[in-house]
Backbone bond lengths (Angstrom), bond angles and torsions (degrees), N, CA, C in turn:
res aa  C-N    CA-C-N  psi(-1)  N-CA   C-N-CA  omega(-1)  CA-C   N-CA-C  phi
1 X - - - 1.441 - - 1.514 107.77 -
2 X 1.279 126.06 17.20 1.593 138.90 171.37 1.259 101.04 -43.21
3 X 1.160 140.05 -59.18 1.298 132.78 -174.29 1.166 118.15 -173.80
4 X 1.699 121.31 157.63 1.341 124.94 -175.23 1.487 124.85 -49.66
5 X 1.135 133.15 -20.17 1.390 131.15 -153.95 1.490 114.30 -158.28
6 X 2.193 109.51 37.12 0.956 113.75 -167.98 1.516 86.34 -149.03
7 X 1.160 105.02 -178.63 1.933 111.41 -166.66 1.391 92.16 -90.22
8 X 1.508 110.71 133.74 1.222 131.27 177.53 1.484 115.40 -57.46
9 X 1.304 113.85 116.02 1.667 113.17 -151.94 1.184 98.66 -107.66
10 X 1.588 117.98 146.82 1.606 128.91 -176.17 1.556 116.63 -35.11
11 X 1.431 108.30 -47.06 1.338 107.12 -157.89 2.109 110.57 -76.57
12 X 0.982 162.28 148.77 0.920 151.48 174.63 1.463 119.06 -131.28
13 X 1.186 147.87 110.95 1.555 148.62 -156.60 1.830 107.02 -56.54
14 X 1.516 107.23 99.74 1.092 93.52 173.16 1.540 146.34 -80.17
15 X 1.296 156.28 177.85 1.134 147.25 -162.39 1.607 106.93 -56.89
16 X 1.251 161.37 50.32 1.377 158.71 156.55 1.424 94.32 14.42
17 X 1.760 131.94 76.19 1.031 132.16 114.39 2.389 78.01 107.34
18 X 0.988 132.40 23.83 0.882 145.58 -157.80 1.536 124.86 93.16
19 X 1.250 114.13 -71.60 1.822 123.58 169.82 1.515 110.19 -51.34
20 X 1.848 93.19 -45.11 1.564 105.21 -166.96 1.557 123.20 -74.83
21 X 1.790 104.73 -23.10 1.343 93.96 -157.69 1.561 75.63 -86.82
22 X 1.285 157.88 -75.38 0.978 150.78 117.38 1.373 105.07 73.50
23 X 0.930 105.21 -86.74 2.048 112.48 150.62 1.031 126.45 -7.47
24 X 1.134 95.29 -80.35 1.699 130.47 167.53 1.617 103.14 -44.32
25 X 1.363 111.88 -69.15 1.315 106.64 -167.68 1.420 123.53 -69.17
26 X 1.316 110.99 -14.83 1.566 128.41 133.11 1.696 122.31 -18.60
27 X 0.975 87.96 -38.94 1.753 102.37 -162.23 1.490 95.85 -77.70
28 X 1.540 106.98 -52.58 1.424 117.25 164.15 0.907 117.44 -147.85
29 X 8.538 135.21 -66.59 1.452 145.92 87.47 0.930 107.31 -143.05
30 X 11.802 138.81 107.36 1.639 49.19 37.52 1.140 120.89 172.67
31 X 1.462 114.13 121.50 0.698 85.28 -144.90 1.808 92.69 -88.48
32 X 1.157 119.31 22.15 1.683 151.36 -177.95 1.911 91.90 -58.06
33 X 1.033 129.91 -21.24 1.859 120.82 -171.34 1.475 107.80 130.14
34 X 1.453 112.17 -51.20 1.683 111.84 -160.78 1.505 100.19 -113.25
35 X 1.422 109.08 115.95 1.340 93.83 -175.68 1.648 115.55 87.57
36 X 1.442 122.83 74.74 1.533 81.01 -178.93 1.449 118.53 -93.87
37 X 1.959 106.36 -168.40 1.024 125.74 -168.45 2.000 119.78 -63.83
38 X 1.266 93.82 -56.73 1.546 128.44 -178.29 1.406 102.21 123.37
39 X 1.550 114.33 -7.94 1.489 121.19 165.33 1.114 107.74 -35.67
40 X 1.634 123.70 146.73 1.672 135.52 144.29 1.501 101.67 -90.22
41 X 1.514 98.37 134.80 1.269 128.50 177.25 1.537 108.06 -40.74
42 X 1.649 92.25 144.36 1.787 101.71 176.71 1.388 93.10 -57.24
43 X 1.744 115.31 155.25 1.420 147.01 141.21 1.420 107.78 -55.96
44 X 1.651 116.60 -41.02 1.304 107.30 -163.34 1.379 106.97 -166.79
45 X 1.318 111.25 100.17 1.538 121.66 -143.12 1.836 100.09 -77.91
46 X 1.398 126.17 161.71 1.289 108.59 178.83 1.300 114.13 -115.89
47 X 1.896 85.83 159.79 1.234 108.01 -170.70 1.674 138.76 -3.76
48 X 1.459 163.63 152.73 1.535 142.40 154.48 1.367 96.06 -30.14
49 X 1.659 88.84 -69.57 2.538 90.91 -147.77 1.155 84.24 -82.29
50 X 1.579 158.02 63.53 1.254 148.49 87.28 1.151 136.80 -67.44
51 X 1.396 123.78 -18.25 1.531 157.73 -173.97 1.985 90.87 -77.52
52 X 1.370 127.24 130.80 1.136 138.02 -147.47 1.423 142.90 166.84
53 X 1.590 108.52 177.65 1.118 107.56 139.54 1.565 106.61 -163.96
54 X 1.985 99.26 154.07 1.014 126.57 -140.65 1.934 93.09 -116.44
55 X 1.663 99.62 172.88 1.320 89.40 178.67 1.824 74.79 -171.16
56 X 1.658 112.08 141.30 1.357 123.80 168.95 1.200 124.96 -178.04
57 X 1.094 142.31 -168.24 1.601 141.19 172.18 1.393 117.10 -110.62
58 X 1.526 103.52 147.45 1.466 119.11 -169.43 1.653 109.72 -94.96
59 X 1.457 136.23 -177.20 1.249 138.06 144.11 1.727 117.75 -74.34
60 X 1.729 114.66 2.14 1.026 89.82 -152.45 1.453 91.26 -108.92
61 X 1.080 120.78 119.67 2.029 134.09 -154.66 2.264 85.00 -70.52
62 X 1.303 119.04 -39.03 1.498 101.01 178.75 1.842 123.83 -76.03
63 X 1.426 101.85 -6.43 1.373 113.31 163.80 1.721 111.17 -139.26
64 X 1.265 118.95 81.61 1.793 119.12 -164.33 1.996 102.39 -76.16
65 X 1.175 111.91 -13.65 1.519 116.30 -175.03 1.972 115.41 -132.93
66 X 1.178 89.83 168.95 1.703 111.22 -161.52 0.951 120.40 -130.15
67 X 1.360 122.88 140.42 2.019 109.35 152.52 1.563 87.41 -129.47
68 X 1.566 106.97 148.97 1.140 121.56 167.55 1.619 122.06 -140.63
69 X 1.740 108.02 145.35 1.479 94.65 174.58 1.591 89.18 -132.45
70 X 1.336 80.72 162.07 1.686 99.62 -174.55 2.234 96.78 -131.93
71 X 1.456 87.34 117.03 1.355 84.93 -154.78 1.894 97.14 -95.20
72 X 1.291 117.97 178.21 1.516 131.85 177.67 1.499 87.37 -39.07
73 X 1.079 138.40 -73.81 1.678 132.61 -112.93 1.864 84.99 -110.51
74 X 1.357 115.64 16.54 1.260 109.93 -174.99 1.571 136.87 79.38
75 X 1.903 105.72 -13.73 0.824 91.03 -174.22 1.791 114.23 -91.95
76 X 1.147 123.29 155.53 1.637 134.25 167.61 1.396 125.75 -104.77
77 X 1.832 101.46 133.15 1.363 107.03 159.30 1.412 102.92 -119.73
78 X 1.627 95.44 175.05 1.565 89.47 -174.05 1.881 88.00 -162.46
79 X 1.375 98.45 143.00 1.429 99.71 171.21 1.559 133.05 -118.88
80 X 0.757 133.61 171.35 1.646 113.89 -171.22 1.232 111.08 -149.04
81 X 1.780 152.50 157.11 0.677 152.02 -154.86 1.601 114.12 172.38
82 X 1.344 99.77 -147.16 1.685 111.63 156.83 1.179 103.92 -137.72
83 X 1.827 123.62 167.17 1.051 131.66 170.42 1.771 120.64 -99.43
84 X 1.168 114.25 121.26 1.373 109.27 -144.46 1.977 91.58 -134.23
85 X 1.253 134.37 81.20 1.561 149.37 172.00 1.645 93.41 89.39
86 X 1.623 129.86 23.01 1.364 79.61 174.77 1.920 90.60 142.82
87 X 1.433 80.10 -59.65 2.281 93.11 -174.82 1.644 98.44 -118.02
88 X 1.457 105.72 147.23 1.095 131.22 176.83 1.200 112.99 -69.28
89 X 1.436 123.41 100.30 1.795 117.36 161.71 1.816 116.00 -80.33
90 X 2.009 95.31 110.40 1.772 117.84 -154.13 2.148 77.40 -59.73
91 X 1.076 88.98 143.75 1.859 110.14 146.26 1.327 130.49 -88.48
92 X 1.625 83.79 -45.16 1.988 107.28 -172.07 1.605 112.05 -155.28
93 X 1.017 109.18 -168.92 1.581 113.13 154.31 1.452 111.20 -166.51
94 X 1.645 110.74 150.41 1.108 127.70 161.70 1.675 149.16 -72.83
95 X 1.191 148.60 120.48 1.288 128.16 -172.68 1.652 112.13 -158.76
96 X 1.512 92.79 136.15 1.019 82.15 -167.76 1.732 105.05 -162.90
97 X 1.336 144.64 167.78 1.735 139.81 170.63 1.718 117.55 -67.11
98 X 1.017 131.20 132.79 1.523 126.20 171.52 1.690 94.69 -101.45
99 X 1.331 100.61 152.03 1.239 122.41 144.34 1.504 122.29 -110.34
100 X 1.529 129.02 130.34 1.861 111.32 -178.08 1.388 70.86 -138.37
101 X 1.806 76.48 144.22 1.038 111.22 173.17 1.668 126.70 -159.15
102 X 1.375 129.49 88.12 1.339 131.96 -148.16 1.449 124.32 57.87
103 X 1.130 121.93 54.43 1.491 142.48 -169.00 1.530 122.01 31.51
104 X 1.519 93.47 53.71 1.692 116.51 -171.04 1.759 94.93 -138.42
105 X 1.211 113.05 134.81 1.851 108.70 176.50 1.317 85.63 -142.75
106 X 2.008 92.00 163.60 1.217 105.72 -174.87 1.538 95.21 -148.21
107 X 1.302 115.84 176.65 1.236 116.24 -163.74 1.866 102.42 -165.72
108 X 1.072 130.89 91.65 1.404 134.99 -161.34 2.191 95.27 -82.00
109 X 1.076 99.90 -57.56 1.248 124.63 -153.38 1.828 110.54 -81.86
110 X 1.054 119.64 14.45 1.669 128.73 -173.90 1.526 92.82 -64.47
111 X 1.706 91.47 128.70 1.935 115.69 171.80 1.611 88.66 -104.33
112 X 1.669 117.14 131.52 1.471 125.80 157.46 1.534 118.41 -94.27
113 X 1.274 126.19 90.12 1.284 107.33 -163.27 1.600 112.19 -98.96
114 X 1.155 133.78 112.43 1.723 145.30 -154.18 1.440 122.93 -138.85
115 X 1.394 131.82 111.02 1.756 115.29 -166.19 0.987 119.42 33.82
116 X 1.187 112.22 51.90 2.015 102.19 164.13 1.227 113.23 79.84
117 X 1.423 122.70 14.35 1.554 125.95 168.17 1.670 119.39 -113.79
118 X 1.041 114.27 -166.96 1.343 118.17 170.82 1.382 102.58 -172.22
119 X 1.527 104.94 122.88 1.536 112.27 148.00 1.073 138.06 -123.46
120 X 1.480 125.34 -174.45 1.617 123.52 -170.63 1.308 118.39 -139.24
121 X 1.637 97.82 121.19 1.568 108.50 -166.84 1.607 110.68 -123.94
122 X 1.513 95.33 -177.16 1.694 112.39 175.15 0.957 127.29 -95.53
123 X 1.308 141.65 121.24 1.814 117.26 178.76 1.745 97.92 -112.76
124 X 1.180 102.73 130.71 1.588 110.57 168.37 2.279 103.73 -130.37
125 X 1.119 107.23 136.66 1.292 135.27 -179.14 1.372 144.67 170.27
126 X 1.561 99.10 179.73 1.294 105.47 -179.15 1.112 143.36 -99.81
127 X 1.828 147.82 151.35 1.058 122.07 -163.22 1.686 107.23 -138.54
128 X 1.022 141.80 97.21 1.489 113.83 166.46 1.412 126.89 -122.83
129 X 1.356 128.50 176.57 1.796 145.84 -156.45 0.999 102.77 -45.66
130 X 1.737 154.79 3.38 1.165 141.33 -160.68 0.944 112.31 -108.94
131 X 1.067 143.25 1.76 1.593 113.36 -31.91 2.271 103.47 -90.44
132 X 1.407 118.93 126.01 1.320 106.13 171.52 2.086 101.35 -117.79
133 X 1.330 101.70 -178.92 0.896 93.84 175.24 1.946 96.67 -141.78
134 X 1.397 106.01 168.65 1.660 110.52 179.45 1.404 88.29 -159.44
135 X 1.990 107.77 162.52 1.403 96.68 167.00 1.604 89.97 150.16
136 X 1.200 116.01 175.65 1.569 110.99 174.85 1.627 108.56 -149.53
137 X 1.695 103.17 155.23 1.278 110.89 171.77 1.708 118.68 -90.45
138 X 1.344 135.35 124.00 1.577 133.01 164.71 1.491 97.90 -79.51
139 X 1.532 84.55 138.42 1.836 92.32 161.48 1.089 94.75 -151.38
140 X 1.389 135.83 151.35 1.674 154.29 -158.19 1.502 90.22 -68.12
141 X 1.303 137.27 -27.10 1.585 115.91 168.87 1.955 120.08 -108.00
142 X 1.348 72.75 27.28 2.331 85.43 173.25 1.833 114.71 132.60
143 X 1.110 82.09 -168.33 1.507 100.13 -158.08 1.813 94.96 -111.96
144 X 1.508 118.10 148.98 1.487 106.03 -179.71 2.206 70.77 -145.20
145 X 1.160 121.59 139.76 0.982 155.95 -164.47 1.567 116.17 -115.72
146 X 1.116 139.32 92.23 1.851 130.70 -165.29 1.724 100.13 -128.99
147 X 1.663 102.36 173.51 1.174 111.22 170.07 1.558 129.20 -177.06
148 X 1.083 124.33 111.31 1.649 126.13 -159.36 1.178 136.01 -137.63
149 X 0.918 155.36 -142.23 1.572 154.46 -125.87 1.854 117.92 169.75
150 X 1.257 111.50 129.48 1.552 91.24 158.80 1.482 141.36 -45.64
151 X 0.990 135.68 144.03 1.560 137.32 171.47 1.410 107.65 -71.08
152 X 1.347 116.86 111.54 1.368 119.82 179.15 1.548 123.10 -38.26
153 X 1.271 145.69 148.76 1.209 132.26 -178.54 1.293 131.44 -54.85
154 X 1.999 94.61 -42.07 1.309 129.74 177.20 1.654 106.05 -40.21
155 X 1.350 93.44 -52.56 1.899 104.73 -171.91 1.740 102.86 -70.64
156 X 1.351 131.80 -66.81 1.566 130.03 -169.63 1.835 72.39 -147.10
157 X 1.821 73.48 140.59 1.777 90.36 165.51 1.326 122.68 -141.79
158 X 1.693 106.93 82.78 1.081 126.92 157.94 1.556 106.63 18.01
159 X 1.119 119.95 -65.03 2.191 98.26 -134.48 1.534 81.76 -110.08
160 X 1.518 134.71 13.07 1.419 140.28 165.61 1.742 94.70 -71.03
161 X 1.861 98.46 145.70 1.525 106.13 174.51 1.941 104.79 -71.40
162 X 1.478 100.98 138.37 1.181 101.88 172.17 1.753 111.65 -59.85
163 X 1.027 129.14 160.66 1.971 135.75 -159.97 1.540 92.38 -146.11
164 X 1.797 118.69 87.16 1.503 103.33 141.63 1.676 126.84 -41.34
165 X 0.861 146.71 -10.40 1.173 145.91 154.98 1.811 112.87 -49.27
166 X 1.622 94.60 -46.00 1.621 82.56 174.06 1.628 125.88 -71.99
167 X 1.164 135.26 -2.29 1.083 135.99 -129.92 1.597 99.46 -153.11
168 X 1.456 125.75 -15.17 1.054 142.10 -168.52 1.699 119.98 -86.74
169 X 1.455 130.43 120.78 1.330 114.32 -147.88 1.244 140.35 131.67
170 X 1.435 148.59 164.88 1.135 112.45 177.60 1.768 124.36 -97.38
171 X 1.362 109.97 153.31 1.943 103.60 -163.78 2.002 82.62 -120.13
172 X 1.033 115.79 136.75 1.293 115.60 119.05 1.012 134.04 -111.33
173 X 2.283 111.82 142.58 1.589 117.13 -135.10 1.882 80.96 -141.46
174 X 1.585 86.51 138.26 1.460 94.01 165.80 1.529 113.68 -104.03
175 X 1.468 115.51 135.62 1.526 125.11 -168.99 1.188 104.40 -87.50
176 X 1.161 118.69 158.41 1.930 157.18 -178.81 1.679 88.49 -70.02
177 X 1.653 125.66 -62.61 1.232 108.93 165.43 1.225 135.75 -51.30
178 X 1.465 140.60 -7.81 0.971 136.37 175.37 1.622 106.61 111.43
179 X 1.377 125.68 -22.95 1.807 117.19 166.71 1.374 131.18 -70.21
180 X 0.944 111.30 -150.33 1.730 118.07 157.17 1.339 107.63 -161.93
181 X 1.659 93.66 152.92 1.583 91.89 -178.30 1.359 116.00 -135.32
182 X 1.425 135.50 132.54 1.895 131.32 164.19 1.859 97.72 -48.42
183 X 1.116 97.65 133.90 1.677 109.95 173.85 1.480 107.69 -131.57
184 X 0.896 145.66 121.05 1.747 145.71 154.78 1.431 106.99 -109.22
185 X 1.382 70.70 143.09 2.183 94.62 179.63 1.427 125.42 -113.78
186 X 1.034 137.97 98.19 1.373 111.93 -166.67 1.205 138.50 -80.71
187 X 1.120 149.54 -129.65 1.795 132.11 158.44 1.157 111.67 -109.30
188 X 1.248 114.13 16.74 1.712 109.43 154.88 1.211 108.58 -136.41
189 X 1.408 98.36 66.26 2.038 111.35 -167.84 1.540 122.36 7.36
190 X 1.301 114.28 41.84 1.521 105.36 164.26 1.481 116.45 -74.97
191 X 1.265 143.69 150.45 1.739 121.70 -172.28 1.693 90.27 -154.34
192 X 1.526 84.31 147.88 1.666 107.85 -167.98 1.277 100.83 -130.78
193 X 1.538 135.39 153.45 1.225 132.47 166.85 1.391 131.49 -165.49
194 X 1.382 154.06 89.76 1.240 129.59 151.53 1.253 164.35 -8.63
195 X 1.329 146.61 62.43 1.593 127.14 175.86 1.163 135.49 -40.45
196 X 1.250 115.35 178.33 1.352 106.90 -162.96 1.510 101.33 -112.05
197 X 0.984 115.93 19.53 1.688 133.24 158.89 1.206 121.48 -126.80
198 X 1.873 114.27 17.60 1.107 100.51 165.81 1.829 128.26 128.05
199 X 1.507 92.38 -44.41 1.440 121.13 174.28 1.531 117.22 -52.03
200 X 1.233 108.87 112.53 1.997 100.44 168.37 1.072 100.74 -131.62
201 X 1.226 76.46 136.65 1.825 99.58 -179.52 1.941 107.09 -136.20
202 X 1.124 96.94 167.30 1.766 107.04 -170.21 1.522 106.75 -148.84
203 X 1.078 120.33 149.86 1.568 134.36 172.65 1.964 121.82 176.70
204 X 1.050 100.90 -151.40 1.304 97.81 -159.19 1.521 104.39 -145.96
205 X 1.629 108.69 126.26 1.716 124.41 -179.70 1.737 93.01 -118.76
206 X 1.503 82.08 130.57 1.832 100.59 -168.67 1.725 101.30 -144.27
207 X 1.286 117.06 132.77 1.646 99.78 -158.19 2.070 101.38 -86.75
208 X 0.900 117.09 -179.12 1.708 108.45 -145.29 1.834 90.16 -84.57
209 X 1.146 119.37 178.25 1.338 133.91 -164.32 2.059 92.89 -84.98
210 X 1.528 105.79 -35.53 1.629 112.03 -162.35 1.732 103.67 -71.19
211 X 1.411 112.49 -21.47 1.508 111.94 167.52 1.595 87.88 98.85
212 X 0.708 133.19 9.58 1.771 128.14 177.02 1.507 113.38 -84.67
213 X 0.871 116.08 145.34 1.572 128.42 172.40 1.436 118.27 -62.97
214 X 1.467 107.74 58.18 1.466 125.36 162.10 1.673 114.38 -140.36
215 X 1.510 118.51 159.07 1.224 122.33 172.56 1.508 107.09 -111.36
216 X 1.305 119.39 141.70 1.509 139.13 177.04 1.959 93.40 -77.61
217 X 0.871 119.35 126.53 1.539 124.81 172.89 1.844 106.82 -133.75
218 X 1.654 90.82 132.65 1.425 105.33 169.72 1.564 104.99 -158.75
219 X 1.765 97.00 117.41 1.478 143.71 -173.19 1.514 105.69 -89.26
220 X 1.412 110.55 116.41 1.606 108.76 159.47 1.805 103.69 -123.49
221 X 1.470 101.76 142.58 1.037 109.41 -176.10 1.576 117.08 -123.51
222 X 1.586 106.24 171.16 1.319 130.89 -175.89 1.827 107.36 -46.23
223 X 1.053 86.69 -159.76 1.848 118.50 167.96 1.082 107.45 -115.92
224 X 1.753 113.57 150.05 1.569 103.26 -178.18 1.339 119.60 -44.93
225 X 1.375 112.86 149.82 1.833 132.77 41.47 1.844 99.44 -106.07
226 X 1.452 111.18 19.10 1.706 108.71 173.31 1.035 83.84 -43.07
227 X 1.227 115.27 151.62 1.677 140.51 136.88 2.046 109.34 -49.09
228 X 1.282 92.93 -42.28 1.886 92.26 179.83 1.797 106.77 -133.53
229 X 1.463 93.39 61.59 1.662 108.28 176.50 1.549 116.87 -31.42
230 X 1.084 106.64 118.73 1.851 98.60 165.85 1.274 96.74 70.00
231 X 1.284 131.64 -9.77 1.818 116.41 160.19 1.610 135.19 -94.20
232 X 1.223 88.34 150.91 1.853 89.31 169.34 1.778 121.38 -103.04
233 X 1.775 107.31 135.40 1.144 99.79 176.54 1.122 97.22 -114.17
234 X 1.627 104.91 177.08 1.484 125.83 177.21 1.621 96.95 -140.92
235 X 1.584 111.50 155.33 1.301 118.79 170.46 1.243 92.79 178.32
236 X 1.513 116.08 -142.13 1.655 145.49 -164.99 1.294 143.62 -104.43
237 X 0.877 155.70 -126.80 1.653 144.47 134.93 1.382 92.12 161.59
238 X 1.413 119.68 117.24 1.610 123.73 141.14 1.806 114.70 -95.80
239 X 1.562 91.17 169.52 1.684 112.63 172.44 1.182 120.79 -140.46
240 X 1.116 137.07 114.95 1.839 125.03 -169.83 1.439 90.00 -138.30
241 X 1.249 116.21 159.68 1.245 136.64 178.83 1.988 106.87 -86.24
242 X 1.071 99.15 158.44 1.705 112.30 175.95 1.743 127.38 -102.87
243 X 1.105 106.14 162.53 1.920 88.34 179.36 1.521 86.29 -85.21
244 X 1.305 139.18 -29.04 1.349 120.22 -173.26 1.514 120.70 -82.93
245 X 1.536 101.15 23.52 1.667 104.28 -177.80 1.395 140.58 106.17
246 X 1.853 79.07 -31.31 1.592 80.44 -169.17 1.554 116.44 -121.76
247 X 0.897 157.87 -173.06 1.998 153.40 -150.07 1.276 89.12 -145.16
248 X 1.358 71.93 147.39 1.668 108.37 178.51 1.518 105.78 -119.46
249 X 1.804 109.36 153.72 1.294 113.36 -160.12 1.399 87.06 -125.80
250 X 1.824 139.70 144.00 1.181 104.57 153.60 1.722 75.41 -142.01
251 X 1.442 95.92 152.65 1.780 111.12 -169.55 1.877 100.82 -145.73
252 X 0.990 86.92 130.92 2.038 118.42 -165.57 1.189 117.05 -109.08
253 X 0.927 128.07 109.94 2.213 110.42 176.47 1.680 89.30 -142.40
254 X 1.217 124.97 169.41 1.254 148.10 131.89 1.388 117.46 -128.60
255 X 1.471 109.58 175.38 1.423 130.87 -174.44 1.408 97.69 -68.12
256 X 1.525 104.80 -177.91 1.505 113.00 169.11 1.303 120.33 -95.04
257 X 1.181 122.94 1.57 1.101 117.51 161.34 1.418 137.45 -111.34
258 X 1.758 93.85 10.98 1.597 113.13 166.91 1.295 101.49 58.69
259 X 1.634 127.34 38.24 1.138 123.92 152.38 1.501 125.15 -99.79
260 X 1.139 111.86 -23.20 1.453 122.30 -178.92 1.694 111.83 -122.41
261 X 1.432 122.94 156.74 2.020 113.55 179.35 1.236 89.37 -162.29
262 X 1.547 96.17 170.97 1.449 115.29 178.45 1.765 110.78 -155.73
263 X 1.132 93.97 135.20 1.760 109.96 164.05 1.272 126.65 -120.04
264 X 1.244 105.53 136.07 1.188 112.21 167.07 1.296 128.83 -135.42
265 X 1.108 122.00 152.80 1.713 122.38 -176.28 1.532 120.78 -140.79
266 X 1.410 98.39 174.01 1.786 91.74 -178.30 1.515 110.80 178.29
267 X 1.610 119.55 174.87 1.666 105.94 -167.13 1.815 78.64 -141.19
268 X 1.565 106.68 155.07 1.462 102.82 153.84 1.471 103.44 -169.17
């Protein structure tokens, strides 16, 4: 969600802590607990009923939709895409620290991570009790403008314990780089996987210490043609169910130095 009239880049501004990552995901779901970000800690962590996840539309017509979470410790990812029968096919994703503070967030430090790039933006917005969020991301080539709503419970419910059981199995996931890969999980979230150029990589989905309906994920990978050779990421992983039956996986990490990320997603 880098900008209007540029390739929809991995990273996407996530909800700033609900309102905030939201923001973020504006722009385009560690320093979140597991794994961290390389983020510095929120100033001013947000609100309970801001704490979430979010879902809304962007200005940016090559990614018009979002999911965002805005986690305990403030920090946000957020992913962006289109909505295509139902589940979001990711482009990019966003991530980045909120600060809230009187239903105003800010976000200095936003990573855009998109085809194999990365950029670095601003998040400034709004947040209030309903909780919605509005607000926009700057990045040295424009402004992307968003705005959204909580995710009904019915659909993913946040403050439910995350369940390796859901998530456990085999996924095939299409990558942020452009491959796909076989992934299996087992029931004590260890996860192994292939690309389809080659890449194996292995790590471990463990659901977060806060009891929320997210997984802590950390990815170590191959030697080229990885996208992040010889590195390890860390990030996120949700699972929500579909009206057509079936769940969706979408899983986030970057490096530690928040120069390079990857998404991936998938339905089965």
């Amino acid at each position: 969600m880098r900008t209007l009239n540029t390739p929809i880049p991995r990273h996407t501004a996530s909800t700033a802590c609900g309102a905030a990552l939201l923001t973020l995901l504006a722009a385009a779901l560690t320093a979140c607990g597991g794994g961290g970000s390389g983020a510095s800690p929120a100033s001013n962590a947000p609100p309970a009923i801001n704490q979430g996840a979010y879902t809304g539309s962007t200005s940016n017509p090559a990614a018009p939709s979002f999911r965002l979470l805005v986690l305990e410790d403030g920090s946000v990812w957020s992913v962006y895409g289109r909505e295509v029968a139902g589940a979001l096919q990711v482009a990019g994703f966003l991530q980045g620290q909120g600060s809230f503070n009187n239903g105003q967030v800010t976000a200095s430090d936003v990573r855009d991570h998109s085809q194999g790039t990365t950029a670095s933006g601003q998040l400034t917005g709004s947040y209030t009790a309903a909780p919605s969020i509005s607000g926009q991301v700057a990045y040295a080539s424009g402004t992307v403008t968003f705005n959204g709503g909580a995710i009904p419970n019915s659909t993913y419910d946040y403050n439910a314990a995350a369940q390796l059981s859901e998530v456990s199995g085999n996924w095939s996931l299409s990558l942020s780089s452009g491959e796909t890969a076989n992934v299996t999980i087992s029931s004590t979230g260890a996860l192994g996987g292939v690309s389809s150029l080659g890449c194996r990589f292995s790590g471990t989905v463990t659901p977060r210490p806060s009891g929320k309906n997210v997984f802590n994920v950390s990815l170590s990978f191959g030697s080229s043609p990885c996208a992040l050779p010889g590195q390890t990421a860390t990030g996120v992983a949700v699972s929500y169910p579909l009206a057509s039956g079936q769940r969706q996986l979408i899983v986030l990490g970057q490096n530690s130095g928040r120069t390079l990320g990857l998404a991936a997603f998938g339905l089965r």
